[in-house]
C-alpha positions as CSV (number, residue, x, y, z in Angstrom):
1,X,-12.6,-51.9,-85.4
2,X,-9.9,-49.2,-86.3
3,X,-6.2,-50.9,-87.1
4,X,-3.8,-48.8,-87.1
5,X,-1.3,-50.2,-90.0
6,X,2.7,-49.2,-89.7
7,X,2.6,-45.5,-91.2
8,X,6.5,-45.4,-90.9
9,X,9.2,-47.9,-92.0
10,X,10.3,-48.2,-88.3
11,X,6.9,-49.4,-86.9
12,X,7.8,-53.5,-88.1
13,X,4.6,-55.3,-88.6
14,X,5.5,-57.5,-85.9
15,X,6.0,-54.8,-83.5
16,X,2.5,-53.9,-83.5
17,X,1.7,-55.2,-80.4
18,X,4.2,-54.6,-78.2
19,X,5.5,-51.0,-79.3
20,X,5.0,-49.7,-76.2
21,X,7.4,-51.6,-73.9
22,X,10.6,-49.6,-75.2
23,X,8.6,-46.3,-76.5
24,X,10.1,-43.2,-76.4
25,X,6.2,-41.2,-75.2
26,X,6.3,-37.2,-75.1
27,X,3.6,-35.7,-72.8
28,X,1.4,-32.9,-74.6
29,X,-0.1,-30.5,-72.1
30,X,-2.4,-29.1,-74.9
31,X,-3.3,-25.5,-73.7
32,X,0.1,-24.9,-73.4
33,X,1.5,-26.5,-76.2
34,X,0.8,-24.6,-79.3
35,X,-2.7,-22.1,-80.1
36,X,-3.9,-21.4,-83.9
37,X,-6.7,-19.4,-82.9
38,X,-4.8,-17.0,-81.0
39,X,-7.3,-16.8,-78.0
40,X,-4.4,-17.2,-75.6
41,X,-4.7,-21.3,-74.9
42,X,-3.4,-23.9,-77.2
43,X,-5.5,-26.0,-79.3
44,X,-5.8,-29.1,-81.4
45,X,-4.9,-27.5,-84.7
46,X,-2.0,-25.7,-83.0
47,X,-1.0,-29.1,-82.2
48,X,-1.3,-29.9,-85.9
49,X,1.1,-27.7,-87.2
50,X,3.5,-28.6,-85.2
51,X,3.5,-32.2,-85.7
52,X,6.7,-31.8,-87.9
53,X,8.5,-30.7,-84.8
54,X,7.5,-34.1,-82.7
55,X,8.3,-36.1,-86.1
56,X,11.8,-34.5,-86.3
57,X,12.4,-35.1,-82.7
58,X,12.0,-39.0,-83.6
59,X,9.5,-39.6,-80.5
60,X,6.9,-43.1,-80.7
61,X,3.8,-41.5,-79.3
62,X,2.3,-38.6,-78.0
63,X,0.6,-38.6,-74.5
64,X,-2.5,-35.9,-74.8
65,X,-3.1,-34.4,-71.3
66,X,-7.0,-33.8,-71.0
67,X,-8.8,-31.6,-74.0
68,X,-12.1,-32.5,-72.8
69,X,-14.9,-29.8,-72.1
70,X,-13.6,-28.5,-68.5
71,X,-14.4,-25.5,-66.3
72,X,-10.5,-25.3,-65.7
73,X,-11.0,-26.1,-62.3
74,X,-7.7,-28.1,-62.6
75,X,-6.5,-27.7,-66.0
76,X,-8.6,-29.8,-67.8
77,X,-8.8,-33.2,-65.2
78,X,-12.4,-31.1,-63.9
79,X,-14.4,-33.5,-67.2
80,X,-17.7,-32.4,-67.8
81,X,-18.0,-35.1,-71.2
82,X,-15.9,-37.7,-70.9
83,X,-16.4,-37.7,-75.1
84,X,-15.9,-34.8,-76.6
85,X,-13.4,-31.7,-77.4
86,X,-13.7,-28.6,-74.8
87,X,-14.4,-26.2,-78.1
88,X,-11.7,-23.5,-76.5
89,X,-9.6,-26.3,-78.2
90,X,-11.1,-27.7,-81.3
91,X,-13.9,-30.8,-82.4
92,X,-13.9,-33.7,-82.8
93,X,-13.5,-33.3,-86.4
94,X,-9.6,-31.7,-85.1
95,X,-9.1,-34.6,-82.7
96,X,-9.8,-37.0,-85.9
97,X,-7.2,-34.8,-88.0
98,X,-4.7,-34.6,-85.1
99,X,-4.5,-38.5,-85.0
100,X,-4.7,-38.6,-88.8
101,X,-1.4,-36.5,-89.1
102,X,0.3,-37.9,-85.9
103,X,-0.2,-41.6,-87.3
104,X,0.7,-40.8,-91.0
105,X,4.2,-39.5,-89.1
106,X,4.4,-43.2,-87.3
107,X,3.4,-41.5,-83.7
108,X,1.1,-43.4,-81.7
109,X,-1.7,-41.3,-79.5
110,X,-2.4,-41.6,-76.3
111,X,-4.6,-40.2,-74.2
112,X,-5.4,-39.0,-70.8
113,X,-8.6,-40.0,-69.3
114,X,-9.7,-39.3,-65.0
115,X,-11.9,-42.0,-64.0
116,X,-11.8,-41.3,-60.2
117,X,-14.4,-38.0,-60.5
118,X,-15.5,-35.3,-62.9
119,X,-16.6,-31.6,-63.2
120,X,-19.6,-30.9,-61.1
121,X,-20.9,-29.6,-64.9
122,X,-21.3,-33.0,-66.0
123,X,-24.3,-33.6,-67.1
124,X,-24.6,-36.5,-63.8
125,X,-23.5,-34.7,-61.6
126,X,-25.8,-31.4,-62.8
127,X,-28.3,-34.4,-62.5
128,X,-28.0,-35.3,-59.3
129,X,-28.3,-31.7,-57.7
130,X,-31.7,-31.1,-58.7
131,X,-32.9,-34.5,-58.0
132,X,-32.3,-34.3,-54.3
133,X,-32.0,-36.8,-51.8
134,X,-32.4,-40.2,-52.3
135,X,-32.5,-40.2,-55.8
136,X,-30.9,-42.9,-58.2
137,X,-28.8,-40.0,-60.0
138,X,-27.0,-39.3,-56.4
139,X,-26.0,-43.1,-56.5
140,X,-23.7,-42.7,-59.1
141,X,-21.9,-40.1,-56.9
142,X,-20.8,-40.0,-53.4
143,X,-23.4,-38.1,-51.2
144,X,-23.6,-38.1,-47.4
145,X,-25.8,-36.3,-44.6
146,X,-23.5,-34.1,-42.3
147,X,-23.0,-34.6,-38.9
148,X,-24.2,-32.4,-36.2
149,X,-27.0,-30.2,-35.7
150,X,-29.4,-29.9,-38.8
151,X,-26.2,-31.9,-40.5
152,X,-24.3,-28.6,-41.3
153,X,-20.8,-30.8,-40.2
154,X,-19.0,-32.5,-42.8
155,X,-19.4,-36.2,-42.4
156,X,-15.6,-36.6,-41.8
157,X,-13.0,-34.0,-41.2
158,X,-11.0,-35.7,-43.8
159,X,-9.0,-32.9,-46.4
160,X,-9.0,-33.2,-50.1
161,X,-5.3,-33.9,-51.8
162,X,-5.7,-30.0,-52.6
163,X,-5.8,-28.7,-49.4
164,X,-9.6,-28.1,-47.1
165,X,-12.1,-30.2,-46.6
166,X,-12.7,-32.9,-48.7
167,X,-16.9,-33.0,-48.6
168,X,-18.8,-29.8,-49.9
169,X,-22.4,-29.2,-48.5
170,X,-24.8,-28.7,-51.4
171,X,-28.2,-26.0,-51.6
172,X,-30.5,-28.8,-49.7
173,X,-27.7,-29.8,-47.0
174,X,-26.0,-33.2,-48.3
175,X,-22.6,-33.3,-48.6
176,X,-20.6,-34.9,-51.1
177,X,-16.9,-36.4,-51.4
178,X,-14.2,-35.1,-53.5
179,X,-11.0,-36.5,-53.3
180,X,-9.3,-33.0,-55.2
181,X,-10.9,-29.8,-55.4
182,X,-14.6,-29.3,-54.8
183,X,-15.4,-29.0,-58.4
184,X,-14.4,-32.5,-59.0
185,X,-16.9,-34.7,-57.0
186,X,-15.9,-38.5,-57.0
187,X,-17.6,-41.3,-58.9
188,X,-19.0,-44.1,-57.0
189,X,-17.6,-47.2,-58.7
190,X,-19.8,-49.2,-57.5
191,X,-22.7,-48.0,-59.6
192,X,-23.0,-50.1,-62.9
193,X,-24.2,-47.2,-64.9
194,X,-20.5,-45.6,-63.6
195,X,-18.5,-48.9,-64.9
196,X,-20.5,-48.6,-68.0
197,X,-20.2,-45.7,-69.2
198,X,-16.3,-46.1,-68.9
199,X,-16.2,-49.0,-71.0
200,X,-18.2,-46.8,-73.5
201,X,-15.8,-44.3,-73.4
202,X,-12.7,-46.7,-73.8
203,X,-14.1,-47.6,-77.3
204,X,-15.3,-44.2,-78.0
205,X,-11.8,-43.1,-78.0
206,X,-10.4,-46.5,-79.4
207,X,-12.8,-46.6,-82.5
208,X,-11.5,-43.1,-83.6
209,X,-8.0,-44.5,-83.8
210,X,-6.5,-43.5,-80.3
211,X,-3.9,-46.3,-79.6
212,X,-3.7,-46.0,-76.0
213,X,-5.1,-44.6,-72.4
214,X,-3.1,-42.5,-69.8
215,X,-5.1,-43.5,-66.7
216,X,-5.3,-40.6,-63.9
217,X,-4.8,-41.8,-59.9
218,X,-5.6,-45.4,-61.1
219,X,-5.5,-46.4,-57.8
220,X,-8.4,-44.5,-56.2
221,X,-11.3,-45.7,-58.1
222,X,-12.9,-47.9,-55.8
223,X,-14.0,-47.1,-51.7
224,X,-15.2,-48.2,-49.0
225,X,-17.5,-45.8,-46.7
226,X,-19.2,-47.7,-44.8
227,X,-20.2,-46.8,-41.8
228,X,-19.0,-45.9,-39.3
229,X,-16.3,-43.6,-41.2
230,X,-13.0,-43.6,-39.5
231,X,-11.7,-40.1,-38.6
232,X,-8.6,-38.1,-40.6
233,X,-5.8,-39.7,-37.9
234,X,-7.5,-43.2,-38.7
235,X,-7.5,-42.6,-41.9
236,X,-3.7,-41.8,-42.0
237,X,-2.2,-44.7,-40.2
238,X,-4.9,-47.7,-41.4
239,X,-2.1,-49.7,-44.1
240,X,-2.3,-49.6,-47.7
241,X,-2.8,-53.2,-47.8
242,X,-5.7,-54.0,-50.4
243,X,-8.2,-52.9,-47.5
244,X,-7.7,-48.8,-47.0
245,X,-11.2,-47.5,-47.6
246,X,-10.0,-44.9,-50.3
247,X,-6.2,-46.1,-52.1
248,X,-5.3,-48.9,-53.8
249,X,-8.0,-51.4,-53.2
250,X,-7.8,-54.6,-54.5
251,X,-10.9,-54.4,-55.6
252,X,-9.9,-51.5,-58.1
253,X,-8.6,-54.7,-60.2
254,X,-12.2,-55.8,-61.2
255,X,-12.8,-52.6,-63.2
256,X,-9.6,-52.9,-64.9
257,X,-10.0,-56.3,-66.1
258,X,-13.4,-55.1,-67.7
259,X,-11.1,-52.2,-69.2
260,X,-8.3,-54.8,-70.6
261,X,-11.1,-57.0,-72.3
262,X,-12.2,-54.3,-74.1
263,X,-8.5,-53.1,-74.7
264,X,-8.1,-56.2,-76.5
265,X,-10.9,-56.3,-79.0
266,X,-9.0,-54.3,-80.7
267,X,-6.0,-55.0,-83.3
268,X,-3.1,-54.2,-82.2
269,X,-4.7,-54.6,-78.6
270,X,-5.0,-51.1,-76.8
271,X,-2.5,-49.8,-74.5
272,X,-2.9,-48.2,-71.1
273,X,-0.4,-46.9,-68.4
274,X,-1.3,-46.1,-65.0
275,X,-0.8,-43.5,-62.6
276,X,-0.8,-45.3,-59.6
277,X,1.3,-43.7,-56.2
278,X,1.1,-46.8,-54.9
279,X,3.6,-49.2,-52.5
280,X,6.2,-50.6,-54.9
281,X,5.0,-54.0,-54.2
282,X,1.8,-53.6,-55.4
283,X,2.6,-52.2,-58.5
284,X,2.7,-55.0,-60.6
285,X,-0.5,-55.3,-60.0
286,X,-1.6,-52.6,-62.1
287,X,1.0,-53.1,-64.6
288,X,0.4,-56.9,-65.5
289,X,-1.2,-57.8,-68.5
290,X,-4.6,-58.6,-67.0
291,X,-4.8,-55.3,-65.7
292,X,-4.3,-51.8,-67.1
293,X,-1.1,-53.5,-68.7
294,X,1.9,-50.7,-67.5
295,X,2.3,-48.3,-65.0
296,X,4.3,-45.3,-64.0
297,X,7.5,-45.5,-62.0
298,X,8.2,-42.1,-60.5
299,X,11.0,-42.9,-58.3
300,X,13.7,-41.5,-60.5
301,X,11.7,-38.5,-60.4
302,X,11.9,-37.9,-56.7
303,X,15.6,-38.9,-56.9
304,X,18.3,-36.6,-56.7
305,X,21.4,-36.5,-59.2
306,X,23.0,-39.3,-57.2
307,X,24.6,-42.7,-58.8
308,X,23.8,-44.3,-55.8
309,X,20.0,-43.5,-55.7
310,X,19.9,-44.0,-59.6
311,X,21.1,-47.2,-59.8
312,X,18.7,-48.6,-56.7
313,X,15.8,-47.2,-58.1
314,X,16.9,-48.7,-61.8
315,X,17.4,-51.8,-60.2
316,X,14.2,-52.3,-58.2
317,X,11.8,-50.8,-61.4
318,X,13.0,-53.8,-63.5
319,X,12.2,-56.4,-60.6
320,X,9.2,-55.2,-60.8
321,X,8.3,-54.9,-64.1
322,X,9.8,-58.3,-64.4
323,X,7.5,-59.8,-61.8
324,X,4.4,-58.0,-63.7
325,X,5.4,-59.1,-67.1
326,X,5.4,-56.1,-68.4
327,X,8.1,-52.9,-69.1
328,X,9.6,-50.4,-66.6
329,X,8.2,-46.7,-67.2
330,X,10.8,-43.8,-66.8
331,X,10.3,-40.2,-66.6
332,X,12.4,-36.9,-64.9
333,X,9.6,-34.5,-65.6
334,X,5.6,-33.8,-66.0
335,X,2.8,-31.7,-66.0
336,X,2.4,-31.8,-62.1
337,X,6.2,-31.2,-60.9
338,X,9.2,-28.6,-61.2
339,X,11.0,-29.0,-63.7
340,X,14.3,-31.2,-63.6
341,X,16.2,-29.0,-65.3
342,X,15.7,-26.8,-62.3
343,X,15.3,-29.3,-59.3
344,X,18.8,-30.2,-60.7
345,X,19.5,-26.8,-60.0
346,X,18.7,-26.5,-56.7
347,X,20.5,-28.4,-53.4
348,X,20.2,-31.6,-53.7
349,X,16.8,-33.1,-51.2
350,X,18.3,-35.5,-49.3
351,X,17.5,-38.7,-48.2
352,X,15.2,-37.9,-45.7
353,X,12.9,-36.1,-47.5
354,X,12.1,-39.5,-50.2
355,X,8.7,-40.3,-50.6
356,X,5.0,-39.6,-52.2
357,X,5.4,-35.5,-52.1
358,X,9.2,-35.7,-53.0
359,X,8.8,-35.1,-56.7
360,X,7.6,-31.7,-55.8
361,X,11.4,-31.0,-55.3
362,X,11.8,-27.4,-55.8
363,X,8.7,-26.2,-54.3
364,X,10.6,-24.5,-51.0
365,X,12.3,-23.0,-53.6
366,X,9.0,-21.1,-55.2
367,X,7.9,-20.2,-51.9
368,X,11.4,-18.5,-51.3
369,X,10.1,-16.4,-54.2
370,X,12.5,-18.2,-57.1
371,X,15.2,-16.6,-56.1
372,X,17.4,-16.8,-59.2
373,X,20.7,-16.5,-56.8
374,X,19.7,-19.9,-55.6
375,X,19.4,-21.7,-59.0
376,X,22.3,-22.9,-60.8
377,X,20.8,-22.9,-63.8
378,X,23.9,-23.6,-66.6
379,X,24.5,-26.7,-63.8
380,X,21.4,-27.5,-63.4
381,X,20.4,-28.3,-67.5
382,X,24.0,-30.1,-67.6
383,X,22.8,-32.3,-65.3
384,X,19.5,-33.0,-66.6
385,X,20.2,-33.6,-69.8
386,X,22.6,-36.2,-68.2
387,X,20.3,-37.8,-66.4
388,X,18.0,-37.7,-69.4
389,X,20.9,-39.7,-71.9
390,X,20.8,-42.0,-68.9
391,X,17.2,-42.5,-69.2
392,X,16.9,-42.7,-72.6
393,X,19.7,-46.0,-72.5
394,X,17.5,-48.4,-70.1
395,X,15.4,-50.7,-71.3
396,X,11.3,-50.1,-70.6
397,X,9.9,-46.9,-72.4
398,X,11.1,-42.9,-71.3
399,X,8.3,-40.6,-70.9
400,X,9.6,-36.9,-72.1
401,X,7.2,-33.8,-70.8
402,X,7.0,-30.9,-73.6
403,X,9.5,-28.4,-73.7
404,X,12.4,-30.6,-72.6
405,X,14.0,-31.3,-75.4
406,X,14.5,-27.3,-75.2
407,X,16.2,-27.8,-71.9
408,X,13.5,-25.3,-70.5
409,X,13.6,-24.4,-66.7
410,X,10.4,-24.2,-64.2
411,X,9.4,-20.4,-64.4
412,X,9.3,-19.1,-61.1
413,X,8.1,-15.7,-60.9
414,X,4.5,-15.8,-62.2
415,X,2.7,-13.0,-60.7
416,X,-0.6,-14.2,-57.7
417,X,-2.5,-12.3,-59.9
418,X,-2.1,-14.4,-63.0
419,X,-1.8,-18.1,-61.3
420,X,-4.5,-20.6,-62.4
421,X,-3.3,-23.8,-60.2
422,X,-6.3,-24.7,-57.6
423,X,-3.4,-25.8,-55.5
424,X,-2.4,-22.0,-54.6
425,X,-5.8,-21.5,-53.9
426,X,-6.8,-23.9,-52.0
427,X,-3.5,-23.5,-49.5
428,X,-3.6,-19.5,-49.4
429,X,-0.1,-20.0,-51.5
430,X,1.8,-22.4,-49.1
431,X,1.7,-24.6,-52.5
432,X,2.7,-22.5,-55.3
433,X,1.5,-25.1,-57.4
434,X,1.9,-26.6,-61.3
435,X,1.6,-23.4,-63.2
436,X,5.6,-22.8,-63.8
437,X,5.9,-26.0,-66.1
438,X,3.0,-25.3,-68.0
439,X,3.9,-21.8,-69.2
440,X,3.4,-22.2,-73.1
441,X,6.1,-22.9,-75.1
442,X,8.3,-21.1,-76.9
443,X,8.2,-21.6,-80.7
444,X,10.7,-19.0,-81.9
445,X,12.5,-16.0,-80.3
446,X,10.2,-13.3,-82.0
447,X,6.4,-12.3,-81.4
448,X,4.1,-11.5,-78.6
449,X,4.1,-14.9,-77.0
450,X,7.4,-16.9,-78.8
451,X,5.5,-18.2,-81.3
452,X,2.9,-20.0,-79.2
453,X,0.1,-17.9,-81.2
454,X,-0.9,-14.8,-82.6
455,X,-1.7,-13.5,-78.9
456,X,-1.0,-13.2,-75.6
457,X,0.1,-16.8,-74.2
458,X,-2.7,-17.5,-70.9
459,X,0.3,-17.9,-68.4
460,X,3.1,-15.4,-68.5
461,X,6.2,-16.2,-70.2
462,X,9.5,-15.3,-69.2
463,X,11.8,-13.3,-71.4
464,X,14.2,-15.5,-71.2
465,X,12.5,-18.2,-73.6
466,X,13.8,-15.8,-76.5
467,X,16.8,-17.9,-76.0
468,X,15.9,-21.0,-75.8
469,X,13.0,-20.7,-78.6
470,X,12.9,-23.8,-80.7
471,X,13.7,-21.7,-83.8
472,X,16.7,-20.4,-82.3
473,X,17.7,-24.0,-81.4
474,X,17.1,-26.1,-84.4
475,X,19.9,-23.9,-86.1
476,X,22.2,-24.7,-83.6
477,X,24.2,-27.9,-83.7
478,X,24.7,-27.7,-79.8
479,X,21.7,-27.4,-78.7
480,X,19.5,-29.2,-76.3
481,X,17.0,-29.6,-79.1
482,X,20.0,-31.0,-81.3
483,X,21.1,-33.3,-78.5
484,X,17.0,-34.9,-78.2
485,X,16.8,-35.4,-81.4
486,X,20.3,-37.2,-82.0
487,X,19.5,-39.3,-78.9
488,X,16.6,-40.1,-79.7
489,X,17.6,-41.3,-83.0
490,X,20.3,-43.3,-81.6
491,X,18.4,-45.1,-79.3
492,X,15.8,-46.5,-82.0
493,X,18.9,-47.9,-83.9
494,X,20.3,-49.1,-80.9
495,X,17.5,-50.5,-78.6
496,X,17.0,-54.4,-78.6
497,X,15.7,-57.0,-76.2
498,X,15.0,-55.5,-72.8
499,X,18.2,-56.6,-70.6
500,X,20.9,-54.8,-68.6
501,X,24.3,-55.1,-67.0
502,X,26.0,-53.0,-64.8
503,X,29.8,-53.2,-65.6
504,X,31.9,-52.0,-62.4
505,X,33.3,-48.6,-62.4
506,X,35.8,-48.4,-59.3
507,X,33.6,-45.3,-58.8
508,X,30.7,-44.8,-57.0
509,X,29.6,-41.6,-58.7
510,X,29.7,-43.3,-61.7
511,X,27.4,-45.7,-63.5
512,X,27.6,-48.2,-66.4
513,X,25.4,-50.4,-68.0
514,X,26.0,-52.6,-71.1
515,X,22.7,-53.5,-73.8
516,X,22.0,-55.9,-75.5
517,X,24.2,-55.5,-79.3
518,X,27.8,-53.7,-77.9
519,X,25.8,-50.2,-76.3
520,X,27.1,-48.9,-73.1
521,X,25.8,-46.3,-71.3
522,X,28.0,-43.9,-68.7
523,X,26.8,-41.4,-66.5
524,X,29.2,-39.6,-64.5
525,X,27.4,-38.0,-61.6
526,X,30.4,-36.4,-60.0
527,X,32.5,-33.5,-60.8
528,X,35.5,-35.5,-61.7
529,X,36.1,-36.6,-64.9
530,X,36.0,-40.6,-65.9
531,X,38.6,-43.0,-67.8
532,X,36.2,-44.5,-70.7
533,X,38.8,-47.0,-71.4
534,X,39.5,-48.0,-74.7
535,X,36.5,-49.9,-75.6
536,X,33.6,-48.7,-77.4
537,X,33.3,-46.1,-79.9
538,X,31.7,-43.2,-78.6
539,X,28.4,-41.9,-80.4
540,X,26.8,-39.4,-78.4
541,X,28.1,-37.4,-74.9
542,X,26.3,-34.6,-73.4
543,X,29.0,-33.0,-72.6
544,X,32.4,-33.2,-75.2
545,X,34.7,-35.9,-73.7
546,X,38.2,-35.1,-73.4
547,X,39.8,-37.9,-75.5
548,X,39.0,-40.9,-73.6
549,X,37.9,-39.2,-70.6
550,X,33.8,-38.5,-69.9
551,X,33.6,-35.1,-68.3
552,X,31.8,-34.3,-65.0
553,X,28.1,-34.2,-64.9
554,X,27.3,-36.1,-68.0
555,X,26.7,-38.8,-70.0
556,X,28.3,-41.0,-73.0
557,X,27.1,-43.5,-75.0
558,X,29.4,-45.6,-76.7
559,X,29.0,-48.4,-79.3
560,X,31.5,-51.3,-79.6
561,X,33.4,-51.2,-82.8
């Protein structure tokens, strides 16, 4: 059983175990984060050397975003082995040394692992093409016969989440389900070699000193197709109630208690988080301690910069991670979304427009063709790093994607020619897709890709990252970067037990909220600048206050004397 002891004086013995409830987590895509081979995609060692960098910035844990063996068919969540390192990015002899130097800094890892399908490499799936029909390596997948003559019809017209038809026909004319792009067939969950191999996997992972599990679409593990299948409009009106045949079922909860026993042979017990796009109400089911233990809120991230919206979705996120027992998750940006910096940027969505599909606020925008006469983007950062203070001052544990903390912006304008994101594809370019927030970073302000390696970076980068390049940053006092790392220093001194009060403003484009030990928190989402009163020293401010009074479009944090 690997322990991991507290490698830093501000991981308390006692703390151990429930670290995670108030952890600051920053998302790693890997192949974009930093390359030491200087093939063009980053790698585990490039991770390495910049461990310094996540250290500095004062973060709890970092979230690895899949480095399995893949075919790239979407960015590393096609998984061909579930247990090793895709060798474009290291070994496992790297993955052991990446944890090593993360956990000798006092950063937890986490990683990222897909459960609902893999690659069609895998070495099952490979399996069950050239056993054929009716064989026991089919069973662990989803296969079907088509419909009409000779079966050369799909057995539903049901389309994938990335656009066409959601069954593919193999060479001998069965068909089988994938839920996202052809090269990811689904698992059938309710195979035992499926559920077992899982739990394998969990301690694989977990007996090499990872401390925790990202879990990908949590909620669409377990199906029902059983005949007869309904059609696409029966499928999209039948209610997400525990029943649908393909989301949320509440069967899902079986496999995830067998997951939490074997989370908890461990010591500390290990974590897990879910990505569930699930109703609110159900939720807590995922995020209880039974289950997978957390899960993801997205809500701010579909929200515009609006008091009003902030504070409801604040509010209802801690109802329910009261009524699960567990901690609220926030995050403003991912691997899978524009940008905030740049949806900040853009009009505002609007009401109307909330719900699953919202956080890809900004899309319209990239089909427009990014026009930078659009994008406020001086506005646009000042607001996000507003709403990011804001964030970073509730209780539960903030979720920061890479390249935030250097108040990066969504690149826009990558060439057809050079996109990657199955997405585009898939929809002939009606979805631009995820490629513009996982452009490789930029490390310093010199060199043939910033810094990111010795070569040409495998996404185009814009040459405007010369000034925001970390290097450039760290020497500046004003910077983004400077701002993350004072907040997030702040906030470790400052955070206590996991309570909130909202103090009354007289405004309502402004928020307050009081902590636990004297810390307020104001975010002023107006234009109009905001009396702080005289209590309360202030500490931090995203924008300089003037005197007393918090400017427009930004946040303060003030401590009480």
């Amino acid at each position: 059983m690997n322990t991991l002891a507290p490698a830093n004086p501000r991981i308390a013995a006692d703390e151990t175990e429930t670290w995670w409830r108030q952890a600051v987590v920053y998302q790693v895509y890997p192949r974009s984060f930093a390359d030491a081979d200087g093939d063009g995609i980053g790698d585990l060692p490039g991770l390495i050397s910049r461990a310094d960098h996540l250290a500095e910035l004062g973060i709890d844990a970092v979230w690895l975003s899949p480095f399995y063996p893949s075919e790239l068919a979407d960015g590393g969540y096609d998984v061909a082995d579930y247990r090793d390192v895709d060798p474009r990015l290291g070994t496992l002899e790297d993955f052991d040394a990446l944890v090593d130097a993360l956990h000798a800094r006092g950063i937890r890892v986490i990683v990222d692992i897909g459960p609902n399908h893999s690659s069609d490499q895998h070495v099952w799936f490979q399996e069950a093409l050239a056993a054929g029909r009716g064989s026991a390596a089919r069973e662990r997948y989803i296969f079907r016969e088509g419909k009409g003559p000779d079966g050369a019809e799909p057995p539903t017209d049901w389309e994938s989440v990335f656009g066409g038809p959601a069954w593919h026909r193999v060479a001998d004319g069965q068909w089988y389900f994938h839920n996202f792009a052809p090269e990811q067939p689904d698992f059938n969950w309710d195979h035992p070699e499926v559920r077992e191999d899982f739990l394998r996997t969990l301690r694989f992972w977990s007996d090499r000193g990872v401390d925790g599990f990202r879990v990908d679409v949590a909620h669409m593990l377990t199906k029902d197709l059983s005949e007869p299948l309904p059609t696409r409009a029966e499928l999209e009106v039948l209610p997400f109630d525990g029943h649908h045949p393909l989301i949320d079922r509440d069967d899902v909860q079986e496999i995830y208690a067998e997951w939490r026993a074997v989370f908890n042979e461990y010591d500390p017990p290990r974590t897990a988080v879910a990505e569930a796009w699930v109703d609110a109400a159900r939720v807590p089911r995922y995020a209880n301690p039974q289950s997978l233990g957390q899960a993801f809120n997205f809500q701010l991230l579909q929200a515009d910069f609006d008091a009003g919206e902030f504070r409801r979705v604040v509010t209802h996120n801690l109802e329910l991670a009261a009524a699960s027992g567990s901690s609220s998750t926030w995050v403003l940006s991912n691997h899978d979304v524009v940008r905030h910096a740049t949806r900040y940027g853009l009009p505002p969505l609007g009401e109307e427009h909330r719900g699953r599909g919202a956080e890809k606020h900004g899309s319209a925008w990239l089909r427009r063709g990014a026009d930078e006469a659009e994008l406020d983007r001086i506005g646009g950062l000042r607001r996000a790093t507003a709403a990011t203070l804001f964030m970073l001052g509730l209780p539960g544990s903030a979720y920061l994607y890479q390249g935030e903390e250097l108040g990066l912006h969504e690149v826009g304008d990558i060439p057809a020619a050079d996109r990657q994101d199955p997405t585009f594809f898939r929809t002939q370019g009606d979805e631009i897709g995820r490629d513009g927030c996982r452009v490789p970073l930029p490390w310093s302000a010199e060199g043939s890709s910033y810094g990111f390696g010795d070569g040409q970076a495998h996404l185009p980068q814009p040459a405007w990252f010369a000034e925001v390049a970390a290097d450039r940053q760290a020497e500046d006092e004003d910077s983004t970067l400077a701002l993350y790392r004072r907040a997030l220093r702040l906030r470790r001194e400052l955070q206590d037990a996991e309570d909130l009060t909202w103090i009354d403003t007289g405004r309502d484009d402004v928020l307050r909220v009081a902590r636990p030990g004297g810390w307020e928190i104001v975010t002023v989402f107006g234009s109009e600048p905001y009396d702080l009163g005289d209590a309360g020293r202030i500490v931090l401010a995203t924008v300089a206050p003037d005197g007393r009074r918090a400017a427009g479009e930004s946040t303060v944090w003030l401590v009480a004397d």
